[in-house]
Backbone bond lengths (Angstrom), bond angles and torsions (degrees), N, CA, C in turn:
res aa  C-N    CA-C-N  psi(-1)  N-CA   C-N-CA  omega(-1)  CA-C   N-CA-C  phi
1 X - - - 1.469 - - 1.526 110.62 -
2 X 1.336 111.15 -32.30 1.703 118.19 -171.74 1.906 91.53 -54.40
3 X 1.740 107.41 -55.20 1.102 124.09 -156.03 1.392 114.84 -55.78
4 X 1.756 107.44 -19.56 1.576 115.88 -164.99 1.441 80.57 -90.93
5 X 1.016 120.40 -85.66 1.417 119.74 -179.53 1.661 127.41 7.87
6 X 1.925 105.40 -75.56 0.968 91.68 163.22 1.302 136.96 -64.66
7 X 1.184 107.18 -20.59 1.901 98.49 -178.91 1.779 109.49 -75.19
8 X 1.409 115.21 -13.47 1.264 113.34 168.72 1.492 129.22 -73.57
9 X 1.326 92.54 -30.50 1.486 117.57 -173.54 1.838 99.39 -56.48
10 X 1.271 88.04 -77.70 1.750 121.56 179.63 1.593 99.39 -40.10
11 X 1.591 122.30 -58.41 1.586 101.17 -175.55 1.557 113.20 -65.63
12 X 1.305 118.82 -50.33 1.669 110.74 162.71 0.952 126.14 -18.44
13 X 1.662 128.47 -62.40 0.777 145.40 -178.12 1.866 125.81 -30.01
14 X 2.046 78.79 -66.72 1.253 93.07 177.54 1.632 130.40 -73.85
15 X 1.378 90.68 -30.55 1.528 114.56 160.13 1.985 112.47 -39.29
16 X 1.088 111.49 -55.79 1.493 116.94 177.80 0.951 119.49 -98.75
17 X 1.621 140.29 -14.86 1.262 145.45 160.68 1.507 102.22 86.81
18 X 1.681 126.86 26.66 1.440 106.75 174.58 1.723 83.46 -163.52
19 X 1.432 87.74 163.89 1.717 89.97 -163.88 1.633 112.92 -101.62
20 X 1.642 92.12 -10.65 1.414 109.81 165.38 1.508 119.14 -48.94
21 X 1.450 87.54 -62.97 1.672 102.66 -165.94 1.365 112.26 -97.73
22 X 1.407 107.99 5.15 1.376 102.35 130.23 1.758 145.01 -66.68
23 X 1.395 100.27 -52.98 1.569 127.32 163.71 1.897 87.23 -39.05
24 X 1.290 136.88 -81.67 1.287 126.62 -126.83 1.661 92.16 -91.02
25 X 1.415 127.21 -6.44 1.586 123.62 164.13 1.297 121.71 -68.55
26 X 1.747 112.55 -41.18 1.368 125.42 175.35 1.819 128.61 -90.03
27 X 1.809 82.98 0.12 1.829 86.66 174.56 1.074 111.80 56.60
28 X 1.560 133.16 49.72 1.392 134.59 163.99 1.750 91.63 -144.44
29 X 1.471 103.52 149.74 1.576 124.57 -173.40 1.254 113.81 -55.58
30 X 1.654 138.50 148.04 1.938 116.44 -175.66 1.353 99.83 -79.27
31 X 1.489 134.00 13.70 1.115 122.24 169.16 1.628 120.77 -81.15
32 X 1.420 101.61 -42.79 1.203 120.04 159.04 1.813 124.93 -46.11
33 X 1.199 103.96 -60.06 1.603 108.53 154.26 1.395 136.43 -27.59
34 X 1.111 107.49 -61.67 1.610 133.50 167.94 1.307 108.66 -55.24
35 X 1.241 102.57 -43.76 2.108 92.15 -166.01 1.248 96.40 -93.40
36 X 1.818 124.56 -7.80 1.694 85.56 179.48 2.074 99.88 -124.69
37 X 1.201 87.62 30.34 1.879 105.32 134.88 1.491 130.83 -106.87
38 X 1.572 114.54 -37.49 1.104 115.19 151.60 1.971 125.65 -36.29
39 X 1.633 96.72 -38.21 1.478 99.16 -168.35 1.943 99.38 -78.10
40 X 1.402 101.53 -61.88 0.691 118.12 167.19 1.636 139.65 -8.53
41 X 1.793 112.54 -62.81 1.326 109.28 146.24 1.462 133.94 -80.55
42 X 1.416 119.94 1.00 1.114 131.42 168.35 1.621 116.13 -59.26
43 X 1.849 97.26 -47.14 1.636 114.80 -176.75 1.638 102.77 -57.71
44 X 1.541 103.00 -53.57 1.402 96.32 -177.64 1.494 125.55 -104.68
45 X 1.124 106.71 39.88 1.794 116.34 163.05 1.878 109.06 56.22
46 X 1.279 108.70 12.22 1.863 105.72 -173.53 1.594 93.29 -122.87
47 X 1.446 98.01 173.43 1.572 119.34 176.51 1.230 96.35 -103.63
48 X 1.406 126.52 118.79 1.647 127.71 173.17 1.763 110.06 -90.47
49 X 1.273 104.12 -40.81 1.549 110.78 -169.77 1.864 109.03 -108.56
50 X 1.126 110.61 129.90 1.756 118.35 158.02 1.233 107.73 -81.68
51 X 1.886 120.02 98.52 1.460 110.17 167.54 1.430 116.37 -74.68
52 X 1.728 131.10 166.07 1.268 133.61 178.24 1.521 98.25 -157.37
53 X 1.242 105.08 160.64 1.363 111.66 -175.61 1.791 117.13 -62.16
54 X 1.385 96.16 -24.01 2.084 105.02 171.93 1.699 92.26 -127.49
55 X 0.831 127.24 6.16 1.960 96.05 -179.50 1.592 102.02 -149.86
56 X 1.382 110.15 157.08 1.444 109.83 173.06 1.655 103.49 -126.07
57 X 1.306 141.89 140.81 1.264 132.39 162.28 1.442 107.97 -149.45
58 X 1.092 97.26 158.53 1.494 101.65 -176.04 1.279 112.36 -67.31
59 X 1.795 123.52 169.39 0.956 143.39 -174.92 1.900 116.01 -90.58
60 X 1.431 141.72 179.05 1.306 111.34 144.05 1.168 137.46 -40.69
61 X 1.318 102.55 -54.76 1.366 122.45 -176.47 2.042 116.02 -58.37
62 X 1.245 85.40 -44.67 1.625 100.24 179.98 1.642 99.87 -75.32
63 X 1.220 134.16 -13.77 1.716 115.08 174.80 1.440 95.80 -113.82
64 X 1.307 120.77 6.79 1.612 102.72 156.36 1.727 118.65 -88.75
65 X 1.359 87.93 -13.65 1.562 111.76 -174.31 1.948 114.70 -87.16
66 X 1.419 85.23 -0.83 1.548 90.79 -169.69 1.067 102.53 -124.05
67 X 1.513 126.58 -20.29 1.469 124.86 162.48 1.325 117.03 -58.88
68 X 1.318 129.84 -31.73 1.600 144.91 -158.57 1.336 92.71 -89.69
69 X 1.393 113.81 -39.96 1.799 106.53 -163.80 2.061 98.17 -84.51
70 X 1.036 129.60 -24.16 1.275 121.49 -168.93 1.809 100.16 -80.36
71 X 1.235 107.25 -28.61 1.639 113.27 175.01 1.812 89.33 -67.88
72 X 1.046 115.10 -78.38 1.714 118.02 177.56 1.313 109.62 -23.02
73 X 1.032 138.96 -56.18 1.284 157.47 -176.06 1.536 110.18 -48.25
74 X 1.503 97.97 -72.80 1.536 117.79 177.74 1.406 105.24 -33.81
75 X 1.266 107.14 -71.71 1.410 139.93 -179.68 1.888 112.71 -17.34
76 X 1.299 92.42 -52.74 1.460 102.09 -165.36 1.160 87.00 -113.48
77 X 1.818 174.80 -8.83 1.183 141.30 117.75 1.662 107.60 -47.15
78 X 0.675 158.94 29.49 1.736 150.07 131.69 1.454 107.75 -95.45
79 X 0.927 129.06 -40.68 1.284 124.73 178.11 2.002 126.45 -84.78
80 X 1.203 88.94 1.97 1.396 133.71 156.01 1.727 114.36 -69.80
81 X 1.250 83.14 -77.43 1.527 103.98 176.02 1.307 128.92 -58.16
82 X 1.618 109.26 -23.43 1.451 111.00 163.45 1.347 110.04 -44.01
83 X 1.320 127.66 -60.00 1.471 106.82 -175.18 1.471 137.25 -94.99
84 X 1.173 111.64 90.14 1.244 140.30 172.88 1.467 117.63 -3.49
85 X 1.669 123.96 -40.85 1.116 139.72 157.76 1.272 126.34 -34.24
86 X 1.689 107.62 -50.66 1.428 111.71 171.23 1.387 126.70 -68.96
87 X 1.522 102.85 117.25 1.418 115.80 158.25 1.356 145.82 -29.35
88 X 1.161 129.06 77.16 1.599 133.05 167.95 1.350 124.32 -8.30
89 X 1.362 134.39 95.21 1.545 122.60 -165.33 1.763 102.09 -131.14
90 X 1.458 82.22 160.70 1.538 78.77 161.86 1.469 108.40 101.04
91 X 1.528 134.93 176.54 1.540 145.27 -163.28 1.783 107.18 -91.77
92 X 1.294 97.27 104.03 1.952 96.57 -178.66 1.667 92.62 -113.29
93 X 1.527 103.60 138.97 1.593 111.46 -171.25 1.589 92.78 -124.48
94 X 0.952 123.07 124.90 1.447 161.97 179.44 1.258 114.71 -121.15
95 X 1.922 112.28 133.98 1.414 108.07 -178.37 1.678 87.07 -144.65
96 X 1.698 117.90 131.43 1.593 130.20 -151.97 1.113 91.96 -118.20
97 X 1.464 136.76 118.89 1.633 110.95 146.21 1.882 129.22 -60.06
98 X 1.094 80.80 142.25 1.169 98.32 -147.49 1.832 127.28 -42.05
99 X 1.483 103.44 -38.47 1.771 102.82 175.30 1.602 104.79 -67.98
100 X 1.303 104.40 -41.63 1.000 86.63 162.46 1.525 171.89 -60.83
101 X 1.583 95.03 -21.52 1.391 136.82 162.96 1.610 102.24 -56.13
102 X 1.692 101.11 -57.93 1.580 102.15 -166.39 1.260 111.69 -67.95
103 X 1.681 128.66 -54.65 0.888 152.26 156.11 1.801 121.01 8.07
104 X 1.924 77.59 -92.57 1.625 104.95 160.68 1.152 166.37 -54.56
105 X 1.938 91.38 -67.43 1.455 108.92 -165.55 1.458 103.85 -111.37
106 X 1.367 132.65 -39.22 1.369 120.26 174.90 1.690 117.45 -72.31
107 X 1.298 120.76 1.95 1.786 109.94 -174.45 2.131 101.03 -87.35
108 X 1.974 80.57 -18.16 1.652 96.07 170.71 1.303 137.33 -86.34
109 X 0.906 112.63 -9.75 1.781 150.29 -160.88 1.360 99.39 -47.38
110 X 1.921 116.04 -62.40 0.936 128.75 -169.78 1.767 127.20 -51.87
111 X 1.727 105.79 -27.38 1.096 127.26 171.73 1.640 114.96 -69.00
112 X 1.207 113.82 -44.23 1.757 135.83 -150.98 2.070 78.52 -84.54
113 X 1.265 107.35 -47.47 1.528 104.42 176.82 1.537 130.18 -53.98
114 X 1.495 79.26 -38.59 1.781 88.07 -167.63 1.385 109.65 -79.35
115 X 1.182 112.77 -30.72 2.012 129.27 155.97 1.427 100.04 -32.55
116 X 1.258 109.60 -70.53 1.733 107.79 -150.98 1.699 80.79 -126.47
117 X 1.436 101.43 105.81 1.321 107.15 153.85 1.674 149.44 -58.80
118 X 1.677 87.79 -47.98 1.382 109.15 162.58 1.404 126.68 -71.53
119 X 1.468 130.98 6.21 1.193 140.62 -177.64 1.449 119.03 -74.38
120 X 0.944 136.63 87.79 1.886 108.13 175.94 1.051 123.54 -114.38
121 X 1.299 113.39 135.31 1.659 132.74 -152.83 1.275 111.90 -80.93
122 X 1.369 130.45 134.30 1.944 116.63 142.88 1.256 115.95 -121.00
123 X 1.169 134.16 121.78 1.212 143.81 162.87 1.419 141.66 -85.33
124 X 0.900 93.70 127.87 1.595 109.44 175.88 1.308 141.44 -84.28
125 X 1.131 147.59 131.69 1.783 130.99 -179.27 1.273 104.54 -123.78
126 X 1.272 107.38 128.82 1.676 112.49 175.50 1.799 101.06 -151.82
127 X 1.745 105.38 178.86 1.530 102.75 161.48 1.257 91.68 -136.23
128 X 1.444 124.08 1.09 1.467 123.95 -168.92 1.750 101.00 -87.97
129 X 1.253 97.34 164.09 1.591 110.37 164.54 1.276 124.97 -49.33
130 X 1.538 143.42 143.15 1.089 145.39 -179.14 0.914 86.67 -137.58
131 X 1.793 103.46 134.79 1.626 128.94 141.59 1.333 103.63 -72.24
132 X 1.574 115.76 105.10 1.489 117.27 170.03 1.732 106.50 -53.61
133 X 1.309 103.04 -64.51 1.152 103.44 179.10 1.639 156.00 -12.45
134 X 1.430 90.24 -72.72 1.788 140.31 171.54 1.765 92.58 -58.96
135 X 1.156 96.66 -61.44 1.843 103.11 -160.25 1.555 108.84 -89.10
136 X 0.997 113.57 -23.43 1.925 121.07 162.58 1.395 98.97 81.07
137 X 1.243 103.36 52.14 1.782 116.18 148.78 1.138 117.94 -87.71
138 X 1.140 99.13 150.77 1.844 111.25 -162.78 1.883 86.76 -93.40
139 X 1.439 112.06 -69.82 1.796 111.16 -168.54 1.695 96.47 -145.72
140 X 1.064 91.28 160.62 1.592 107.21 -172.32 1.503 97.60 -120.18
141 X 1.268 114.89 138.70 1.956 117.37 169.41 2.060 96.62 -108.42
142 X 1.096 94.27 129.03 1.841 91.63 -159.41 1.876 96.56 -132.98
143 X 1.406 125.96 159.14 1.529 118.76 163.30 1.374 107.85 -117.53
144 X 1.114 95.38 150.72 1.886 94.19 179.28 1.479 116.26 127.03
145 X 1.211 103.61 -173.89 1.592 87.40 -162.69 1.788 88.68 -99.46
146 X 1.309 130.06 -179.76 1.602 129.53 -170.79 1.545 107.68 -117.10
147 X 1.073 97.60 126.69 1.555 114.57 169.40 1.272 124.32 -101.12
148 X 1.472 130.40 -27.25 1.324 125.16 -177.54 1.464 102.36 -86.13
149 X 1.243 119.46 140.95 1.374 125.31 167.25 1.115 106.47 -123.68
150 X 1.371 137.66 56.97 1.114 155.63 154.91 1.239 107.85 -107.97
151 X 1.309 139.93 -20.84 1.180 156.41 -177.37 1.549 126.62 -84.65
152 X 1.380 121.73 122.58 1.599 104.94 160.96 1.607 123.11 -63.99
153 X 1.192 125.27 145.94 1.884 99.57 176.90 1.530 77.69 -156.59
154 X 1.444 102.44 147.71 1.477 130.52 172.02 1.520 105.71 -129.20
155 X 1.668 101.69 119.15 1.625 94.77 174.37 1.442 99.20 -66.67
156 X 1.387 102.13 -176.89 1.506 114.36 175.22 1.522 118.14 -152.72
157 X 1.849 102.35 -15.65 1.574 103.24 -173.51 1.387 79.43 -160.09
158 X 1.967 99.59 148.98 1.729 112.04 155.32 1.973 92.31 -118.32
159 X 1.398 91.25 123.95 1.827 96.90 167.56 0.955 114.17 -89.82
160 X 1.265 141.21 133.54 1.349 135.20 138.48 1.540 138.20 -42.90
161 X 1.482 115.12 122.36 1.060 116.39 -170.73 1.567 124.44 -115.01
162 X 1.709 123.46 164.85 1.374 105.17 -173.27 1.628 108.42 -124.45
163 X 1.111 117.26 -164.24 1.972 117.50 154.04 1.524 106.49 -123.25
164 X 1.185 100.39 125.78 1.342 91.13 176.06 1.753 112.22 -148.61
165 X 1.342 99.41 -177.57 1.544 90.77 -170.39 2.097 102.67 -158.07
166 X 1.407 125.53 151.59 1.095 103.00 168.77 1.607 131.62 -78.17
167 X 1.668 129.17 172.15 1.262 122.75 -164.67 1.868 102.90 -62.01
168 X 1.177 114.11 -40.23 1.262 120.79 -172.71 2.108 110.92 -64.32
169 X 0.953 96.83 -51.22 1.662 97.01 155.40 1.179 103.19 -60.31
170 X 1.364 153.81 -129.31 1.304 138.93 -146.16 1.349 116.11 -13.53
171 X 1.584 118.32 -92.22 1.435 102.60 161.83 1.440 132.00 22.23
172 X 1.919 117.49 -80.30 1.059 125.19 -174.74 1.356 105.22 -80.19
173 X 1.703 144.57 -42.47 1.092 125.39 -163.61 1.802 106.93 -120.64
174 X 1.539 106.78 31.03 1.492 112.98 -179.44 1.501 119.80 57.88
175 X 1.316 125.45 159.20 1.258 158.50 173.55 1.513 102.67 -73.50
176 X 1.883 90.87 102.10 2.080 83.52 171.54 1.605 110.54 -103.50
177 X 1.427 98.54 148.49 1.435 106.00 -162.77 1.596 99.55 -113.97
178 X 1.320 108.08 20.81 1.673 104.08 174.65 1.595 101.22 177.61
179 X 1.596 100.26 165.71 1.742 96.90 178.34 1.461 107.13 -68.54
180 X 1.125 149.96 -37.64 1.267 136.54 -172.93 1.786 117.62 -51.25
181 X 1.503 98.84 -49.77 1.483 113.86 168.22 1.402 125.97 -72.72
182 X 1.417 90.52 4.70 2.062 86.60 158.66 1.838 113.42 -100.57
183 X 1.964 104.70 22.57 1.550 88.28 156.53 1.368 112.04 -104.00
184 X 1.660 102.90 163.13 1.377 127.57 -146.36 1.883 126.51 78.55
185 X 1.352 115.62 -16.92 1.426 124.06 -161.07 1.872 83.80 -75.32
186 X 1.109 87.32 -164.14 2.006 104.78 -176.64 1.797 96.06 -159.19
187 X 1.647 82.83 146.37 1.438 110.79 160.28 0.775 129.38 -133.51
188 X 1.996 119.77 151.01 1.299 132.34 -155.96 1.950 79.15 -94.96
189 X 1.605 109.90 105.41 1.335 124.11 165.56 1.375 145.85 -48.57
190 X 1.458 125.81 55.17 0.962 120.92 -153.08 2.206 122.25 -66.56
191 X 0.937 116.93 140.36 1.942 111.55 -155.51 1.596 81.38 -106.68
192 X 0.970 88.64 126.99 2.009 111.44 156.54 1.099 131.94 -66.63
193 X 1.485 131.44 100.49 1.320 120.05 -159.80 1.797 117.54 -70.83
194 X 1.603 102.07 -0.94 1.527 105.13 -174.30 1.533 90.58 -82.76
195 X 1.472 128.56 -51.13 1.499 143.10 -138.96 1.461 92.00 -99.55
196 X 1.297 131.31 -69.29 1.047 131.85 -177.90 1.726 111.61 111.38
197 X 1.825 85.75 12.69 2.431 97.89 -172.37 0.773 125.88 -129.18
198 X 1.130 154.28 103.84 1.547 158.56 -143.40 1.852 100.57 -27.09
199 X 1.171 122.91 137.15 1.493 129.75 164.84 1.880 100.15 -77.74
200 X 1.284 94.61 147.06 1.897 96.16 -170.60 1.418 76.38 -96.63
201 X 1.675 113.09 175.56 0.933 139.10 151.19 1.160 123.12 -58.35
202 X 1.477 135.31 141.31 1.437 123.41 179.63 1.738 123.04 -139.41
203 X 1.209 99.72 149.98 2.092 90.26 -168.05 0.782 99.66 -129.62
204 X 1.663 138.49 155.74 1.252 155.36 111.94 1.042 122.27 -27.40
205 X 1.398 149.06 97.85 1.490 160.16 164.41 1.271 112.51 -110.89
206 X 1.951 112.69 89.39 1.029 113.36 -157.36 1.734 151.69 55.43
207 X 1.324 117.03 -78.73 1.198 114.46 142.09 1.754 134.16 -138.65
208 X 1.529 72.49 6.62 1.429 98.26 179.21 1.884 111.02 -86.95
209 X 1.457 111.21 149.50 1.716 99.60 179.95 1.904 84.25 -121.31
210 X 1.334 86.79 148.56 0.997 120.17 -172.41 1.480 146.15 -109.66
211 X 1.598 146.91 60.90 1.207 125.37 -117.57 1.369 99.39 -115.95
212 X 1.393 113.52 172.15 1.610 129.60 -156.74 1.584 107.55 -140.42
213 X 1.311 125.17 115.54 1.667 112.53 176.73 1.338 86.39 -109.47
214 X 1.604 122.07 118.90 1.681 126.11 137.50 1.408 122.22 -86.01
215 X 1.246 109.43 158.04 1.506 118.10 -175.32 1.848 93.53 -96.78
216 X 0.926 105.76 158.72 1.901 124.64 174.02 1.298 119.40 -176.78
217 X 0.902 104.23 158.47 1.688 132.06 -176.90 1.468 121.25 -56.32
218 X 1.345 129.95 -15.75 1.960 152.68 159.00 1.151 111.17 -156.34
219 X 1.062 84.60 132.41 2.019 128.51 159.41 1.274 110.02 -81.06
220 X 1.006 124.42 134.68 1.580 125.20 165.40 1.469 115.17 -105.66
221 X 1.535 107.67 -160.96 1.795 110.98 158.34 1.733 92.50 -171.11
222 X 1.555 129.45 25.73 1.159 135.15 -179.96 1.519 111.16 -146.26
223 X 1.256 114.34 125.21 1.823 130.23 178.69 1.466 97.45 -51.97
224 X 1.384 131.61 -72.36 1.064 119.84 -172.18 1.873 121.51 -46.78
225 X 1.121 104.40 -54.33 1.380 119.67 171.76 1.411 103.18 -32.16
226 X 1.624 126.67 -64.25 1.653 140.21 -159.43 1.790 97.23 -74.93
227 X 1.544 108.51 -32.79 1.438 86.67 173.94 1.322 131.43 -78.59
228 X 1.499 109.34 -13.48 1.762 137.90 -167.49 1.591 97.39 -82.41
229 X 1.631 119.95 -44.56 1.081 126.71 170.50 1.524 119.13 -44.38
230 X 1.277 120.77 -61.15 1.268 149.15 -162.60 1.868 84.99 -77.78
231 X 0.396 137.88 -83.07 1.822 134.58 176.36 1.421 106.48 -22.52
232 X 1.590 113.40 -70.19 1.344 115.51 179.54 1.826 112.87 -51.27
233 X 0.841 119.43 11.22 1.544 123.44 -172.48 1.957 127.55 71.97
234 X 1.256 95.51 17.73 1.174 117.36 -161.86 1.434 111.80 -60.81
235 X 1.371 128.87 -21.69 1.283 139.37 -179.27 1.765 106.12 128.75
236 X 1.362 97.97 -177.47 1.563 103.11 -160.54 1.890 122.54 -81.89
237 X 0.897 108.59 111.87 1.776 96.52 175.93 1.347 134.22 -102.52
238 X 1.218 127.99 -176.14 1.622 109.03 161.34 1.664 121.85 -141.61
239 X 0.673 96.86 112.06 1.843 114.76 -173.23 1.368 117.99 -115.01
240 X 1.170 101.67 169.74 1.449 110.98 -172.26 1.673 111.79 -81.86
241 X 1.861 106.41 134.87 1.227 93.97 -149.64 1.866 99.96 -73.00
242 X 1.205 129.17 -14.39 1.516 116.58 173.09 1.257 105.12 -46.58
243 X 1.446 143.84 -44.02 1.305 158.80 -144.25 1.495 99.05 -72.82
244 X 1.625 105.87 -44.06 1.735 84.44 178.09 1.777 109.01 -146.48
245 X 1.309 88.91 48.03 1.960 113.77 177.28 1.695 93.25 -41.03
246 X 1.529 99.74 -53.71 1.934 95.64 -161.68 1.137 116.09 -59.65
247 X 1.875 105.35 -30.79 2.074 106.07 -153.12 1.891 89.24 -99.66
248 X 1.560 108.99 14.97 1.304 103.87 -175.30 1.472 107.40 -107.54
249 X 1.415 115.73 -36.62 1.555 138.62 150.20 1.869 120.02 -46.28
250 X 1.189 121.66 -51.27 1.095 127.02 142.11 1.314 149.79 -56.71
251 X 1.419 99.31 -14.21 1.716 97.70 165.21 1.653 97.39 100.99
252 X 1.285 132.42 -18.08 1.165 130.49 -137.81 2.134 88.83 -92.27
253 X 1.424 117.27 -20.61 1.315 123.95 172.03 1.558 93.36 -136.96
254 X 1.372 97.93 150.88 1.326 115.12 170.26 1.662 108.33 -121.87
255 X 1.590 125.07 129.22 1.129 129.77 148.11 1.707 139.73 -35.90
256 X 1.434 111.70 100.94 1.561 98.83 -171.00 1.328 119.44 -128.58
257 X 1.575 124.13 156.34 1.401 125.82 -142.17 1.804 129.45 19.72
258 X 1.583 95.93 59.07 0.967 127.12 -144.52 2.090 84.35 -82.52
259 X 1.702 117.87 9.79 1.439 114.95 156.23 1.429 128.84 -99.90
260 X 1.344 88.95 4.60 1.414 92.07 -175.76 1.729 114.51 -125.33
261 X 1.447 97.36 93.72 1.901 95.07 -136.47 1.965 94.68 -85.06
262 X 1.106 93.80 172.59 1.476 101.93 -170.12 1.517 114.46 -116.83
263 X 1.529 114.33 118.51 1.452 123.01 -172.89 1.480 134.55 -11.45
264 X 0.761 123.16 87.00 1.497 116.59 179.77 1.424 119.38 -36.08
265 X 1.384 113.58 131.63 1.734 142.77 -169.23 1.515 96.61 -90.24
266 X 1.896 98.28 116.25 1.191 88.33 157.58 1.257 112.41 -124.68
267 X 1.555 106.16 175.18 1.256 125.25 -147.77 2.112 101.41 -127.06
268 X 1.666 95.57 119.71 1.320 71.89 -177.81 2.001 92.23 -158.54
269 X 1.368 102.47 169.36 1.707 106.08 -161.57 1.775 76.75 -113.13
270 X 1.744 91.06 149.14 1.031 126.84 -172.25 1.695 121.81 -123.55
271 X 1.020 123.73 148.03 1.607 110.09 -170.52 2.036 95.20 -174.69
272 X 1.359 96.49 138.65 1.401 100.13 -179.24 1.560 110.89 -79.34
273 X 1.612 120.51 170.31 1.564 111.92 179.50 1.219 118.02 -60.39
274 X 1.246 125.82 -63.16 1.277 113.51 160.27 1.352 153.84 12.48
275 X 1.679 106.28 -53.50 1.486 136.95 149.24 0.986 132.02 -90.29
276 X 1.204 121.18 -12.62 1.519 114.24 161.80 1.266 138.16 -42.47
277 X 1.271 125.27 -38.35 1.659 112.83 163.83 1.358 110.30 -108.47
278 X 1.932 125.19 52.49 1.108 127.02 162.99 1.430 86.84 -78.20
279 X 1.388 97.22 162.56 1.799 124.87 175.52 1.254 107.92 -86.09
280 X 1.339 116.11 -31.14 1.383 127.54 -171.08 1.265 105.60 -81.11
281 X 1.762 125.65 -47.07 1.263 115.77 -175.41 1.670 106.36 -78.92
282 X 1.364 114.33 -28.50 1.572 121.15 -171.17 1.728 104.09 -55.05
283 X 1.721 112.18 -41.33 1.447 104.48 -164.06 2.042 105.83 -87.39
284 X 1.369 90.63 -14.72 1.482 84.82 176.89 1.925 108.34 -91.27
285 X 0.927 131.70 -55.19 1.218 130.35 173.14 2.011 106.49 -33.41
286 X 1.649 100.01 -52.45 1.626 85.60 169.64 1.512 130.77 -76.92
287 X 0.976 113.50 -4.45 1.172 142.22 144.77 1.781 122.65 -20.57
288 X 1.478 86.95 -86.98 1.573 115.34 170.14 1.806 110.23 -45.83
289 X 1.604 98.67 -56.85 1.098 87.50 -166.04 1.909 112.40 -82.47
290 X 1.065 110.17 25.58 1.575 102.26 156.22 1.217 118.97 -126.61
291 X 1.420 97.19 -5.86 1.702 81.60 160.56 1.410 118.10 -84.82
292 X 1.199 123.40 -36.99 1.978 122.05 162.94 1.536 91.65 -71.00
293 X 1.217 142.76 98.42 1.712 147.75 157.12 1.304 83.13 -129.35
294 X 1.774 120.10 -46.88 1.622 91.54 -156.32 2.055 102.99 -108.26
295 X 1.694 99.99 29.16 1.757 90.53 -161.24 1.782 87.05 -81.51
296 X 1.232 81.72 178.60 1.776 93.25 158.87 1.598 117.20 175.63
């Protein structure tokens, strides 16, 4: 057990690059940390870690030494995991974007808790990119289509989405009844946190998709923000239609070229190899995906 330890210690470690934030992921004191890396390269006669006054990283020797232990690792959480019986315990860090978080997964929380008692959660809200890694996230629940392939990701939901715009925008820049007649209109710009460039608008035309760059007056990099935009009259966006069922029911947005429908958003949790046969991430990821079975 000493032996698991340290090799757990040590991949954390290197995983976050500080021995601090290692100590406060694994819930043991940085004193504790220290002495059983201290022991650790002592046992095996090498330097695993380069300390510095801001960074820690491993050595050669120490990331050949850290490749072996995450296979080790793996190894014995799956074989762990064979039995199904055992209880999920312990600190799982999760980071939700955010409507979705509110939306979804926390009004459910209480259930996913009462399952696994011993579990305790921290959460995160972002729409930006996470280094799972670096920052010692366990899985990310994200929308959009996936770019890292460094990543495990399991969809779990396709939403339906609309274009829409408020009554007071239309009004001023008319009702378009086709893609050609959306020049001159404006959009509330939403920025990609992978790209860093406004996402165009995009349509379905038959089976073909179709995309649209308008110019407008804000850019965002937050869902809430793009829907607040689109209210304020800011120009036209496209979101998922749960996102604004009420201000669409109310009059407060109106649905437009509502034939030329716009790609469905999917929605899917993310987690590096590493974690993949945690118990902790395994029961929450299945988790997720039954509670979005019946969204859309």
């Amino acid at each position: 057990m000493d032996r698991f330890q340290e090799m757990q210690v040590f991949v954390r470690i290197a995983e976050r690059g500080s021995f601090t934030q290692a100590a406060d992921d694994l819930q043991l004191p940085r004193a504790t940390v220290s002495n059983l890396i201290r022991r650790l390269e002592s046992r095996l006669g090498v330097r695993l870690l380069e300390r510095t006054t801001r960074t820690v990283r491993t050595t050669p020797d120490g990331e050949a030494y850290r490749q072996r232990c995450e296979r080790l690792l793996a190894d014995l959480e799956e074989a762990d995991g064979l039995f199904r019986h055992a209880a999920p315990k312990g600190l799982l860090r999760v980071n939700l974007q955010g409507t979705l978080a509110r939306r979804f997964v926390v009004p459910a929380l209480p259930d996913f808790l009462a399952r696994h008692p011993q579990l305790e959660l921290q959460i995160g809200e972002d729409d930006r990119l996470v280094d799972l890694v670096r920052e010692g996230v366990d899985c990310v629940l994200r929308a959009g289509q996936l770019r890292d392939s460094t990543l495990v990701a399991r969809r779990v939901a396709r939403l339906q989405q609309l274009t829409c715009a408020s009554p007071a925008y239309l009004e001023r820049f008319g009702v378009p009844d086709s893609l050609p007649a959306l020049a001159g209109h404006r959009a509330v710009n939403y920025v990609s946190s992978a790209t860093g460039q406004p996402l165009p608008l995009e349509f379905m035309v038959g089976d073909e998709l179709r995309t649209v760059s308008l110019a407008g007056p804000v850019s965002v990099t937050g869902a809430d923000v793009y829907a607040g935009a689109a209210l304020a009259g800011l120009g036209l966006v496209q979101v998922p239609r749960y996102r604004v069922a009420e201000e669409l029911a109310s009059g407060q947005l109106l649905e437009v070229l509502p034939d030329l429908p716009v790609p469905e958003l999917p929605i899917s949790v993310l987690y590096p190899q590493s974690r993949q046969l945690s118990v902790r991430v395994r029961v929450f990821v299945q988790w997720v995906a039954e509670l979005f079975e019946s969204v859309r």
